[in-house]
N, CA, C, O and CB atoms as a CASP TS submission, in Angstrom:
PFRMAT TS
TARGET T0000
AUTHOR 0000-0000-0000
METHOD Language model
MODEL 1
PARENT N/A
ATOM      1  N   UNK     1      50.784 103.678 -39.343  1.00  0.00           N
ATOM      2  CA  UNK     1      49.735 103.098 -40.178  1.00  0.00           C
ATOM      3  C   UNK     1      50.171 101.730 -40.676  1.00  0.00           C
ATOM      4  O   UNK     1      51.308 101.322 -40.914  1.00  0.00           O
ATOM      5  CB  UNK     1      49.401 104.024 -41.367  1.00  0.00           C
ATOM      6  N   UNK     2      48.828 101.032 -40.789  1.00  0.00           N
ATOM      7  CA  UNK     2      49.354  99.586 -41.299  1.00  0.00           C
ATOM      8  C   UNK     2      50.241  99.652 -42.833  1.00  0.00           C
ATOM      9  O   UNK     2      50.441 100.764 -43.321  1.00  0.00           O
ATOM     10  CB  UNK     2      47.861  98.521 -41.528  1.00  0.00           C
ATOM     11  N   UNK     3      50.503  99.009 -43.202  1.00  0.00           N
ATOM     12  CA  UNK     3      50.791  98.678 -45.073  1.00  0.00           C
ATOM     13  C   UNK     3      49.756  97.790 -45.073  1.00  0.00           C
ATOM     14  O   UNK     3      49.166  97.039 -44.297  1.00  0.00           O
ATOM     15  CB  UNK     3      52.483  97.843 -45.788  1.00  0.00           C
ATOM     16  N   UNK     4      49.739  98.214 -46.465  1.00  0.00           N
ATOM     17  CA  UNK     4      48.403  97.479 -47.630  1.00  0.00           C
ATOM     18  C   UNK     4      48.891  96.902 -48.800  1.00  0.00           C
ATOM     19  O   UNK     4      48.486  97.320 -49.884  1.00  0.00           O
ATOM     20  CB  UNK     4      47.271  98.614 -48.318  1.00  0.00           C
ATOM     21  N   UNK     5      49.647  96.062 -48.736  1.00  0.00           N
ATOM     22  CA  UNK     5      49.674  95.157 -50.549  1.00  0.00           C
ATOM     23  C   UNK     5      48.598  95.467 -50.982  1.00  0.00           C
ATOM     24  O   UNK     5      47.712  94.922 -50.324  1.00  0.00           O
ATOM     25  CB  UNK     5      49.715  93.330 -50.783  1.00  0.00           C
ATOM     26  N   UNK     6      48.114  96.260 -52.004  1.00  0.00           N
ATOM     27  CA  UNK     6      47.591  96.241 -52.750  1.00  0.00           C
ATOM     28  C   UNK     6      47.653  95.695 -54.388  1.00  0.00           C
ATOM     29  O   UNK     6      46.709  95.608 -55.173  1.00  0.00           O
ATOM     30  CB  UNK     6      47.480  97.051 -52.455  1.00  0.00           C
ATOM     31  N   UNK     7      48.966  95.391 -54.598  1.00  0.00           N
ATOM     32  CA  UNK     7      48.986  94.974 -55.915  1.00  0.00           C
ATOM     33  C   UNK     7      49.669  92.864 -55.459  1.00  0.00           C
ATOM     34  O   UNK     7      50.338  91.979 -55.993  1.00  0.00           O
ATOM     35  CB  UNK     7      50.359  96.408 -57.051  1.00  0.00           C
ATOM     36  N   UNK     8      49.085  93.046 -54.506  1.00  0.00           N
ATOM     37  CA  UNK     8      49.167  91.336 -54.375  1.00  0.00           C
ATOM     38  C   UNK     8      47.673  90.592 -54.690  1.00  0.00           C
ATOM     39  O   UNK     8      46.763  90.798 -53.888  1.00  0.00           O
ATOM     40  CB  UNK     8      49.650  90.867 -52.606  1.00  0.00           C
ATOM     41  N   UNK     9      47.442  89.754 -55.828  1.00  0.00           N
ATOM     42  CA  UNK     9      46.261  89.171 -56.209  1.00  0.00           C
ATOM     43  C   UNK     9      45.773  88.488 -55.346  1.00  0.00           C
ATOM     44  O   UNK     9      46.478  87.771 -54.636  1.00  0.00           O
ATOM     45  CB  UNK     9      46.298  88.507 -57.196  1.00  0.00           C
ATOM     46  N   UNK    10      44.143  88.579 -55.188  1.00  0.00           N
ATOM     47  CA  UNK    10      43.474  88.357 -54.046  1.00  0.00           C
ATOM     48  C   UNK    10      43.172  86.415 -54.608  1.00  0.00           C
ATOM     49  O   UNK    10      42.867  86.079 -55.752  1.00  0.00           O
ATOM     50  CB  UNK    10      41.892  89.702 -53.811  1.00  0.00           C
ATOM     51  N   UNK    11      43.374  85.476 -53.438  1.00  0.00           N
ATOM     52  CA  UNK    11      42.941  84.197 -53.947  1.00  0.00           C
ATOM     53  C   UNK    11      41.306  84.116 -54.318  1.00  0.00           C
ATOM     54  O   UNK    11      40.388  84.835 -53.924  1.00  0.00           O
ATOM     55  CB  UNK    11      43.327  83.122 -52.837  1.00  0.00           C
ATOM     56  N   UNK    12      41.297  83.233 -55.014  1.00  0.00           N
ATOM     57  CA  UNK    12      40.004  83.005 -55.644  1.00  0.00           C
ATOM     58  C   UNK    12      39.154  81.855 -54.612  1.00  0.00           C
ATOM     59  O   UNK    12      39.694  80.766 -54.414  1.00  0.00           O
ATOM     60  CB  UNK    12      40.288  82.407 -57.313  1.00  0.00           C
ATOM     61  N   UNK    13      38.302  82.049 -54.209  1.00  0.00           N
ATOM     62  CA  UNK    13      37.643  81.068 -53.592  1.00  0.00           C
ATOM     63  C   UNK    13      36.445  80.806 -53.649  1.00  0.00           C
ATOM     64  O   UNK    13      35.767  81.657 -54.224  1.00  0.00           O
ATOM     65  CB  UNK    13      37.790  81.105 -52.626  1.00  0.00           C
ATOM     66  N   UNK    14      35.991  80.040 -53.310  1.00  0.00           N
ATOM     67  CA  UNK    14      33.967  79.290 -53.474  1.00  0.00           C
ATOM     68  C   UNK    14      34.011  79.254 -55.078  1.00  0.00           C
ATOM     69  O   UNK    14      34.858  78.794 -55.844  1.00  0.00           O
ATOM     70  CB  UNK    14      32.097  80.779 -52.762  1.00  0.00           C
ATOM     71  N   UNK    15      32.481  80.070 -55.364  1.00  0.00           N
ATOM     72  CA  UNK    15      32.184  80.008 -56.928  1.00  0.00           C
ATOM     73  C   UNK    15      33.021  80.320 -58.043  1.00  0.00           C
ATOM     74  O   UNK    15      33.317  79.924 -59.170  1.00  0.00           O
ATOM     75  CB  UNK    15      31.237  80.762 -57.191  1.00  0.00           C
ATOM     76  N   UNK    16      33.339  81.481 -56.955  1.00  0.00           N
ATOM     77  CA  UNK    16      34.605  82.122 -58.580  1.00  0.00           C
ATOM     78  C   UNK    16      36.038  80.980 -58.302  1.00  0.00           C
ATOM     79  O   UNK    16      36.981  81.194 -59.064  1.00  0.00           O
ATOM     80  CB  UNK    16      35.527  84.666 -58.275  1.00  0.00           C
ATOM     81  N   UNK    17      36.160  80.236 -57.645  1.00  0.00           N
ATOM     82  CA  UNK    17      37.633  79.554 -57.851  1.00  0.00           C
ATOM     83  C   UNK    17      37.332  78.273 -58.504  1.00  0.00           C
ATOM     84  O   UNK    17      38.125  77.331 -58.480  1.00  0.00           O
ATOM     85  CB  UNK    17      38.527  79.263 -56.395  1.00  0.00           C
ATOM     86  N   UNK    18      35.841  78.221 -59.265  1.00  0.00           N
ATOM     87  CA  UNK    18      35.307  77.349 -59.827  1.00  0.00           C
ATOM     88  C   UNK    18      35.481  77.164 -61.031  1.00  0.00           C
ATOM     89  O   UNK    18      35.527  78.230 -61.645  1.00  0.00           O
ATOM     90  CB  UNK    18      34.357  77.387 -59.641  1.00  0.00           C
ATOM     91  N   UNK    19      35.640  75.979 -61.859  1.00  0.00           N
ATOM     92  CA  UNK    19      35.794  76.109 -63.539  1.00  0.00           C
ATOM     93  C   UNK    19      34.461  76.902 -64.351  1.00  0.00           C
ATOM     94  O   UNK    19      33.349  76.661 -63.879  1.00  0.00           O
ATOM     95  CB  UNK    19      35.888  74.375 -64.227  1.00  0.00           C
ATOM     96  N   UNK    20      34.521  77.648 -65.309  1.00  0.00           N
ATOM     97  CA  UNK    20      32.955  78.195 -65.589  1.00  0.00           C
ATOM     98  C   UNK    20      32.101  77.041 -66.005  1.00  0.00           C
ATOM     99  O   UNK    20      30.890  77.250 -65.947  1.00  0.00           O
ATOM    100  CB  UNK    20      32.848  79.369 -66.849  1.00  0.00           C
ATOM    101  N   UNK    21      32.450  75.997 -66.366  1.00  0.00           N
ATOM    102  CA  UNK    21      31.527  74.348 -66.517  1.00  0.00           C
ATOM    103  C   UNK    21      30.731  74.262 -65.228  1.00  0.00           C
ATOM    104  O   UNK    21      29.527  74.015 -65.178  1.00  0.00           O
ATOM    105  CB  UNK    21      32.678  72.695 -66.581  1.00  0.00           C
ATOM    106  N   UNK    22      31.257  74.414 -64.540  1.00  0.00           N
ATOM    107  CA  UNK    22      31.066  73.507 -63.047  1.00  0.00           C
ATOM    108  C   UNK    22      29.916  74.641 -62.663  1.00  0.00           C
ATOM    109  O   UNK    22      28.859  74.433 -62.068  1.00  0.00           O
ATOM    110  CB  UNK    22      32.768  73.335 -61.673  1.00  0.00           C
ATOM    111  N   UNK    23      30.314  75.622 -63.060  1.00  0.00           N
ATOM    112  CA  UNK    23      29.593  77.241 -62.193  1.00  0.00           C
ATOM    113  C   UNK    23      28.188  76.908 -63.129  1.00  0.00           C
ATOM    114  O   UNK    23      27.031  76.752 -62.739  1.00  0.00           O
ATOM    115  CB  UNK    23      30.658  79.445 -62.661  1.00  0.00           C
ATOM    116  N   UNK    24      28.740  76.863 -64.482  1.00  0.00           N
ATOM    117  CA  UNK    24      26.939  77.115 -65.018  1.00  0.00           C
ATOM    118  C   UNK    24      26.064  75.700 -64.705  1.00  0.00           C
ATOM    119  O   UNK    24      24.833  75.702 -64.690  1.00  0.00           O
ATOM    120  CB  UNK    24      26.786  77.422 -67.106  1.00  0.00           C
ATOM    121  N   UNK    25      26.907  74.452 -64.448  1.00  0.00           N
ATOM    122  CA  UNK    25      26.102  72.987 -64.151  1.00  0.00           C
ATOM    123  C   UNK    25      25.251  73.884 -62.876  1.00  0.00           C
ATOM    124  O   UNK    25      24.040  73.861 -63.093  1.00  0.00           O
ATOM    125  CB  UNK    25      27.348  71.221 -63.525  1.00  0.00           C
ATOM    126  N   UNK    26      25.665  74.735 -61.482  1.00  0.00           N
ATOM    127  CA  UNK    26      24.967  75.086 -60.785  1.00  0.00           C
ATOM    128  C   UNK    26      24.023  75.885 -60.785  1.00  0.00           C
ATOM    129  O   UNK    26      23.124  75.799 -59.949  1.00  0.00           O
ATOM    130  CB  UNK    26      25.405  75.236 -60.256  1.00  0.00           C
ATOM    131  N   UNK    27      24.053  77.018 -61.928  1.00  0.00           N
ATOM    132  CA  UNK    27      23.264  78.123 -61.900  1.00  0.00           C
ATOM    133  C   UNK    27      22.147  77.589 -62.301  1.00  0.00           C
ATOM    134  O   UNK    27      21.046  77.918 -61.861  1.00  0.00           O
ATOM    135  CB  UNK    27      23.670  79.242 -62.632  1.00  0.00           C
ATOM    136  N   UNK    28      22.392  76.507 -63.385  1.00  0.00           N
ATOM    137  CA  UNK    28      21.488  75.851 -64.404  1.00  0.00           C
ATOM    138  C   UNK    28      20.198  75.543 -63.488  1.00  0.00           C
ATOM    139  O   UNK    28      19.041  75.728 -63.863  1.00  0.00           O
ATOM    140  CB  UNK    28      22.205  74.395 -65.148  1.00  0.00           C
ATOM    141  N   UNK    29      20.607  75.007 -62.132  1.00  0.00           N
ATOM    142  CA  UNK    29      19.720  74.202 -61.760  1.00  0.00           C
ATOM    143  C   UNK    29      18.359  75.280 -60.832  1.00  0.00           C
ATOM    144  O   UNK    29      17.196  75.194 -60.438  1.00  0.00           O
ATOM    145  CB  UNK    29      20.621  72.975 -60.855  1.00  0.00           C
ATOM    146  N   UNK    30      19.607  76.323 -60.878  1.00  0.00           N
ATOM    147  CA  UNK    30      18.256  77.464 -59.880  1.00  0.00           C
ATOM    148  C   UNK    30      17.455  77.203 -58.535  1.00  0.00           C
ATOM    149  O   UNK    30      17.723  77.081 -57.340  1.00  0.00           O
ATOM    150  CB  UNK    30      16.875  77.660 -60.779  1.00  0.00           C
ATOM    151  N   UNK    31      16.317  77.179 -59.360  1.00  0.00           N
ATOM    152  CA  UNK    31      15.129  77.121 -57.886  1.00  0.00           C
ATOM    153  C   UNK    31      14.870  75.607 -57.868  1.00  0.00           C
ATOM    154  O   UNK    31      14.260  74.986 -56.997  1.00  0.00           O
ATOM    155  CB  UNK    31      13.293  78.117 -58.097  1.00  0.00           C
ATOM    156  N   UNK    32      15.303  75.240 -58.712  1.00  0.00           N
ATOM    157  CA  UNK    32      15.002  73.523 -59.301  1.00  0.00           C
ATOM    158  C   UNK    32      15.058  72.254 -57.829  1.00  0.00           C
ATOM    159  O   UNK    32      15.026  71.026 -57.913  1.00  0.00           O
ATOM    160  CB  UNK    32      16.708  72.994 -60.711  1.00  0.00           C
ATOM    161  N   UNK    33      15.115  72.796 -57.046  1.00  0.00           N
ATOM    162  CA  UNK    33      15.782  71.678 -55.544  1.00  0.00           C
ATOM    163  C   UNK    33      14.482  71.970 -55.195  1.00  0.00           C
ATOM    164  O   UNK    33      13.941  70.865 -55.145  1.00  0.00           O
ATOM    165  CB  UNK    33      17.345  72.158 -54.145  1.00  0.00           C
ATOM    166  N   UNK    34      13.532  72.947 -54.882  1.00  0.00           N
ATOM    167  CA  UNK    34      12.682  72.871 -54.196  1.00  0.00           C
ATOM    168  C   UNK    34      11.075  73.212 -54.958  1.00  0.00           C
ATOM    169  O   UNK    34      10.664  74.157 -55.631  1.00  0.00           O
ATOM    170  CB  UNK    34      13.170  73.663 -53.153  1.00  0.00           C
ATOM    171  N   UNK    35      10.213  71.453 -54.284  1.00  0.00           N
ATOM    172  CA  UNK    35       9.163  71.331 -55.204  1.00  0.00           C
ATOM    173  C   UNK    35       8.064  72.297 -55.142  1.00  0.00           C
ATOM    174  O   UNK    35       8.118  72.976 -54.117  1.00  0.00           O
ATOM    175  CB  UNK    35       8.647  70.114 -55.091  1.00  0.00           C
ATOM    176  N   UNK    36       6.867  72.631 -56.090  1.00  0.00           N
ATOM    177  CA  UNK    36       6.309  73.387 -56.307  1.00  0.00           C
ATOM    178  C   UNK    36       5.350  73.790 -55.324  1.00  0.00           C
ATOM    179  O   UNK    36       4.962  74.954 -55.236  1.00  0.00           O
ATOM    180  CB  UNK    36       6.026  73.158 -57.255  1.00  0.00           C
ATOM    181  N   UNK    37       4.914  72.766 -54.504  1.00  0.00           N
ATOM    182  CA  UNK    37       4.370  72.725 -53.483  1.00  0.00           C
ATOM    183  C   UNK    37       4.741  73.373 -52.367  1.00  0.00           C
ATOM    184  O   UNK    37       3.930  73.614 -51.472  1.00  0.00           O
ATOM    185  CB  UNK    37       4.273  71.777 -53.311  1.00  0.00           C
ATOM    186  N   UNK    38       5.972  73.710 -52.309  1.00  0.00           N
ATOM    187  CA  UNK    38       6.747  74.073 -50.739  1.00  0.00           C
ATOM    188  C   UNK    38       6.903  75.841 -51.369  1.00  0.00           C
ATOM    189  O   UNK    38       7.471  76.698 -50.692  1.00  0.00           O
ATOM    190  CB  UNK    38       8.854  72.896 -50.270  1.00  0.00           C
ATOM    191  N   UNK    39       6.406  76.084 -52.493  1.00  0.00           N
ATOM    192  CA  UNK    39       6.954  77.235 -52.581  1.00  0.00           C
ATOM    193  C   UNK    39       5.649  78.028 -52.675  1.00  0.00           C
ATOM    194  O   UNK    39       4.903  78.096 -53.653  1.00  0.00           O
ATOM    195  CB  UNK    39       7.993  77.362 -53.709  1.00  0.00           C
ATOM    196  N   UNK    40       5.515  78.583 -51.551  1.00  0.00           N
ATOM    197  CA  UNK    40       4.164  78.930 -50.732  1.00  0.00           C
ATOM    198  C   UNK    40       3.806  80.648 -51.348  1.00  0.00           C
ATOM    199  O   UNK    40       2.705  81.198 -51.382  1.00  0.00           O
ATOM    200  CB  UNK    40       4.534  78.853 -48.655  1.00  0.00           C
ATOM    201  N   UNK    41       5.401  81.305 -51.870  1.00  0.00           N
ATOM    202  CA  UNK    41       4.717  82.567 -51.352  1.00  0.00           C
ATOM    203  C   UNK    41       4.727  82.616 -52.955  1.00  0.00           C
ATOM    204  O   UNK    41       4.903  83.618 -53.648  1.00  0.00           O
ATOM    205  CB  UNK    41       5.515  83.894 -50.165  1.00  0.00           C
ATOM    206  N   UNK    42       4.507  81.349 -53.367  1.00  0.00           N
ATOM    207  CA  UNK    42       3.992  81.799 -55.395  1.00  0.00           C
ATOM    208  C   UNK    42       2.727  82.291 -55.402  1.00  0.00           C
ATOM    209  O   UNK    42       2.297  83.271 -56.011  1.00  0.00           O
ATOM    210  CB  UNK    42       3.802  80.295 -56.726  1.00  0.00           C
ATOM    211  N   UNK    43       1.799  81.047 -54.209  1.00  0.00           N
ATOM    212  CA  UNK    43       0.281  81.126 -53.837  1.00  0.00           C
ATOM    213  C   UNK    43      -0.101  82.026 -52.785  1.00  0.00           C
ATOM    214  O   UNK    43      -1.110  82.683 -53.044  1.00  0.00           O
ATOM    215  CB  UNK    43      -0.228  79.837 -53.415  1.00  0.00           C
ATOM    216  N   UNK    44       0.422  82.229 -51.692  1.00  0.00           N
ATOM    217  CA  UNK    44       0.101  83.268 -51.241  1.00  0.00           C
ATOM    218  C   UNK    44       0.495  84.497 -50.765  1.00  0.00           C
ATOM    219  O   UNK    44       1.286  84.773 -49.863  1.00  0.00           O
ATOM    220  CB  UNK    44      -0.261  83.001 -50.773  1.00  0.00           C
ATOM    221  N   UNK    45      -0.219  85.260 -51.553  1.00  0.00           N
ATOM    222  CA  UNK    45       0.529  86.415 -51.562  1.00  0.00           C
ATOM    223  C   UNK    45       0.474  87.072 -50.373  1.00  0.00           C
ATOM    224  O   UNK    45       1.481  87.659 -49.978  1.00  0.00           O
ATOM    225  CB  UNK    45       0.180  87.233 -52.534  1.00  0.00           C
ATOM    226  N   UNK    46      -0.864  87.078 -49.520  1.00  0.00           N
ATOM    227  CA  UNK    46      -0.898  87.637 -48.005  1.00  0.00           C
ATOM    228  C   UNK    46       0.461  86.904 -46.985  1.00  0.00           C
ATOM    229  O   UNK    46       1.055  87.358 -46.007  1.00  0.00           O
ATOM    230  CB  UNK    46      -2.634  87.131 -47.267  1.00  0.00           C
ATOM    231  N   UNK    47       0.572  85.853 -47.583  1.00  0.00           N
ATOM    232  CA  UNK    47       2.010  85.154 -46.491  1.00  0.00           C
ATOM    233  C   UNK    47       3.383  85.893 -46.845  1.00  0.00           C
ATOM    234  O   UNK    47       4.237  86.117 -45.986  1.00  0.00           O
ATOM    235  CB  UNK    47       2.411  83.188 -46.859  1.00  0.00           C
ATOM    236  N   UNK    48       3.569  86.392 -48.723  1.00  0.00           N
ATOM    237  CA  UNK    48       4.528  86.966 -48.754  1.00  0.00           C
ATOM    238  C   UNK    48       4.892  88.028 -48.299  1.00  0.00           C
ATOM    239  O   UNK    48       6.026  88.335 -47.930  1.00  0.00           O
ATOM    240  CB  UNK    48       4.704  86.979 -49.488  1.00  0.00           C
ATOM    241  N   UNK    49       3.329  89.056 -48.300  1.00  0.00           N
ATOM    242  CA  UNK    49       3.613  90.133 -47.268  1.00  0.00           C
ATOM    243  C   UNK    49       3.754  90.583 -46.182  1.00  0.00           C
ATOM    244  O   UNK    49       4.000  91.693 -45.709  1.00  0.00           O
ATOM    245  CB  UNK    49       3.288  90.596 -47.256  1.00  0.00           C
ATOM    246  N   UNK    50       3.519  89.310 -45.710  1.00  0.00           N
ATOM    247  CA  UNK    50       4.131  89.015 -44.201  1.00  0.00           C
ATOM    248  C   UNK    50       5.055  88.555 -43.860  1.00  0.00           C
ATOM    249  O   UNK    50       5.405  89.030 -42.779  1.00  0.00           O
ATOM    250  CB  UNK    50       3.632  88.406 -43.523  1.00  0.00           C
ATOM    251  N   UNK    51       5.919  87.564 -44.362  1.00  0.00           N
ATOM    252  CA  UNK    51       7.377  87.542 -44.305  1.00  0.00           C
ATOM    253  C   UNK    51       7.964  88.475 -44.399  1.00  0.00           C
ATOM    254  O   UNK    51       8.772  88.680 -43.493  1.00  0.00           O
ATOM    255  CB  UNK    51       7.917  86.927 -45.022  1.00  0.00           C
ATOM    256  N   UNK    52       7.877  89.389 -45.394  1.00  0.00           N
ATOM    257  CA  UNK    52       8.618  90.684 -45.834  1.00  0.00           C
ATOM    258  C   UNK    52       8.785  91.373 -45.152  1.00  0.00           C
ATOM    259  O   UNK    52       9.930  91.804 -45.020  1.00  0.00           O
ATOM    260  CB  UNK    52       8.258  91.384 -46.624  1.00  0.00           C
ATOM    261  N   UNK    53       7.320  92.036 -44.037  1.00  0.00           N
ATOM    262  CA  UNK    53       7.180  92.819 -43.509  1.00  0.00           C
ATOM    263  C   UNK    53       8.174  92.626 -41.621  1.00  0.00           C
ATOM    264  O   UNK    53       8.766  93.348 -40.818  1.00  0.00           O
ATOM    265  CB  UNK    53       5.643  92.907 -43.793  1.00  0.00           C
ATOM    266  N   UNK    54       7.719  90.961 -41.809  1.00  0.00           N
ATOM    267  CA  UNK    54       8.665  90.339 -41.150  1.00  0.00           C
ATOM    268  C   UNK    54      10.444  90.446 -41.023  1.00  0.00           C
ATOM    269  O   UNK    54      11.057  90.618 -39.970  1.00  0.00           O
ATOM    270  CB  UNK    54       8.328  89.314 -41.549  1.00  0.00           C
ATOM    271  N   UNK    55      10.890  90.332 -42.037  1.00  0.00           N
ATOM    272  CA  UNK    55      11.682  90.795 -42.653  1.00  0.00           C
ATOM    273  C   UNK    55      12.761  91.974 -42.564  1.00  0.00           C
ATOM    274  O   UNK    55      13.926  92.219 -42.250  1.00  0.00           O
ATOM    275  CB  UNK    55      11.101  90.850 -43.303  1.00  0.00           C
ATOM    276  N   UNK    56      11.508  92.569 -43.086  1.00  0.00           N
ATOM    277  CA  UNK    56      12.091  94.220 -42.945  1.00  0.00           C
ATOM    278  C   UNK    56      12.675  94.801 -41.311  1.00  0.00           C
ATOM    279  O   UNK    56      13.726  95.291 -40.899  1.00  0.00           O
ATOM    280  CB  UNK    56      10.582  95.351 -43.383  1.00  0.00           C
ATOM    281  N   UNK    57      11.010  94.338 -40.549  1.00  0.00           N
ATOM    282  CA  UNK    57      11.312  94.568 -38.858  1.00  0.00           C
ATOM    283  C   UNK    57      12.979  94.167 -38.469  1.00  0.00           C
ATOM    284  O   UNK    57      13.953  94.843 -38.136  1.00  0.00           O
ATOM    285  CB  UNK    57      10.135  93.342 -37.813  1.00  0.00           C
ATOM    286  N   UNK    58      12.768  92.877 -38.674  1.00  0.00           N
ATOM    287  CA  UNK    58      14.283  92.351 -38.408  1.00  0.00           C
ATOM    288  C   UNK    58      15.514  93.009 -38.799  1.00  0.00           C
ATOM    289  O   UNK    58      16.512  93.191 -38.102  1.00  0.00           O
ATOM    290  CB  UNK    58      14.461  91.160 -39.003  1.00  0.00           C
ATOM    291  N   UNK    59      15.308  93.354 -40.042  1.00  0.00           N
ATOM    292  CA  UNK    59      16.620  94.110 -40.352  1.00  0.00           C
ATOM    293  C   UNK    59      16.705  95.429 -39.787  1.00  0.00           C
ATOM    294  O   UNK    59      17.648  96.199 -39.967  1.00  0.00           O
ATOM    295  CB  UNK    59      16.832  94.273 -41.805  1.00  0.00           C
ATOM    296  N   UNK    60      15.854  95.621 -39.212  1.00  0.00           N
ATOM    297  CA  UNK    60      16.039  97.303 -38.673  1.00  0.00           C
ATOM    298  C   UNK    60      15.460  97.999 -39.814  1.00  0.00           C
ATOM    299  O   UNK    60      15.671  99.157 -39.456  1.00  0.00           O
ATOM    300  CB  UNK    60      17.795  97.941 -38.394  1.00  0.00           C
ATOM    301  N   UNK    61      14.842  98.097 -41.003  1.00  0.00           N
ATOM    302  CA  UNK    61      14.206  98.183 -41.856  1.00  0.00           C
ATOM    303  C   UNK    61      12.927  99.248 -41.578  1.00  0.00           C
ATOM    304  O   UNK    61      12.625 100.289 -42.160  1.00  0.00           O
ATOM    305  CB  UNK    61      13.993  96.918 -42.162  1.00  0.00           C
ATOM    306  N   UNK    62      12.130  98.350 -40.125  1.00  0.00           N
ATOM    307  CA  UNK    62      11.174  99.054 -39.812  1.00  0.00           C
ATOM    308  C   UNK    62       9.626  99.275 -40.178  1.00  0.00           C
ATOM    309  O   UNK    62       8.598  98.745 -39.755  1.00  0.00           O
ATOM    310  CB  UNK    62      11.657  99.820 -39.950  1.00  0.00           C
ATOM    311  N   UNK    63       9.878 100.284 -41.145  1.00  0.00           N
ATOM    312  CA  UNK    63       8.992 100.560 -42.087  1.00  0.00           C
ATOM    313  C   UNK    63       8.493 101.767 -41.783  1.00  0.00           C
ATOM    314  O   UNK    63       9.387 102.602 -41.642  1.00  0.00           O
ATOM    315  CB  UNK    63       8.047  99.632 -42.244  1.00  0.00           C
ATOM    316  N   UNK    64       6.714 102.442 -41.530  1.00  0.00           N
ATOM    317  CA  UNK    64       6.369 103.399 -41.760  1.00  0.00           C
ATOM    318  C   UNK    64       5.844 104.091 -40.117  1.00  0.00           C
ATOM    319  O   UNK    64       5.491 105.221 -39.779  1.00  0.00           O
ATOM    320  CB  UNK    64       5.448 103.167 -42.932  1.00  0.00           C
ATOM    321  N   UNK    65       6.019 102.688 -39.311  1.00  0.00           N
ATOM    322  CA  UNK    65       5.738 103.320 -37.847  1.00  0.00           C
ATOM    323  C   UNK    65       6.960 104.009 -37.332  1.00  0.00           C
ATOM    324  O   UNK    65       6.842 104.820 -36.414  1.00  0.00           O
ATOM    325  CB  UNK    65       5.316 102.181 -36.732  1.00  0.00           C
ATOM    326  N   UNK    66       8.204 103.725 -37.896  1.00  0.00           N
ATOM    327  CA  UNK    66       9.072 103.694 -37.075  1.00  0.00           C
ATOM    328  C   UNK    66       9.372 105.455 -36.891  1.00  0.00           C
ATOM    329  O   UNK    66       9.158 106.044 -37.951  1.00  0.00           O
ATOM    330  CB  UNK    66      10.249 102.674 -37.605  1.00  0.00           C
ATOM    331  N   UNK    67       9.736 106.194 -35.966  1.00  0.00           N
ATOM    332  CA  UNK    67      10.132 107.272 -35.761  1.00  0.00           C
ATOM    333  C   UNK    67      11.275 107.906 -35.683  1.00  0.00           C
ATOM    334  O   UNK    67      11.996 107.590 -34.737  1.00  0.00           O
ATOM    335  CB  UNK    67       9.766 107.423 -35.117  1.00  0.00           C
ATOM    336  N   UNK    68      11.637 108.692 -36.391  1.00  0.00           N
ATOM    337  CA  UNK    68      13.409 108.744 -36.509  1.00  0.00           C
ATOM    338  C   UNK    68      13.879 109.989 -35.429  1.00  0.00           C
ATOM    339  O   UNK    68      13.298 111.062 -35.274  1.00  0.00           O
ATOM    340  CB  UNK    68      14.043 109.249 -38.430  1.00  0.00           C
ATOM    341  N   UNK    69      14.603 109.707 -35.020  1.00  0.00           N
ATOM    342  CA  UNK    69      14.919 111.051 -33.750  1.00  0.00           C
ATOM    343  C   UNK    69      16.621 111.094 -34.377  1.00  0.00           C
ATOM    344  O   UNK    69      17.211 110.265 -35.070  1.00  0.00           O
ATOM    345  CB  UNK    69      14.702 110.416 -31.365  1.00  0.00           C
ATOM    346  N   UNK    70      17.059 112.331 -33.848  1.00  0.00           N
ATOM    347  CA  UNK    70      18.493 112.836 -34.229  1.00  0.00           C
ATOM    348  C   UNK    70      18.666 112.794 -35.492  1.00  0.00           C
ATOM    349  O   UNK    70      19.737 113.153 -35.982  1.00  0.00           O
ATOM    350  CB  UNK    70      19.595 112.130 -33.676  1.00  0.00           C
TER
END
C-alpha cells in the first residue's frame, strides 16, 4: 500500500491563498461584470427552462423520460 502524509499541511492556493482584503474586493463585485441586458434568463423564464433542461440532459441528469434498467 501507498503511505499517506496525512499530517503534512496541504498548500493553499487560488482564493484561499488570498489575503481576506483581496478575497472580499472580489466577492464584492459578484454578478457586477455582466450588464443587465445580457442577463437573459432574469426575463425569460421559458429560455431558463430550457437551458436547464438542457443542462440536466448533459449531465446525465436526464430527467423524467429517462429509464433506469439494473
Amino acid at each position: 500500500m501507498p503511505s499517506v502524509e496525512s499530517n503534512k499541511p496541504r498548500a493553499r492556493r487560488g482564493f484561499a491563498a488570498m489575503n481576506p482584503e483581496r478575497r472580499r474586493e472580489i466577492t464584492r463585485k459578484g454578478g457586477a461584470s455582466v450588464p443587465g441586458e445580457k442577463r437573459s434568463f432574469a426575463k425569460d423564464r421559458d429560455l431558463a427552462a430550457s437551458a436547464g433542461r438542457k443542462g440536466g440532459e448533459a449531465s446525465r441528469g436526464g430527467g423524467r423520460s429517462r429509464s433506469r434498467s439494473g
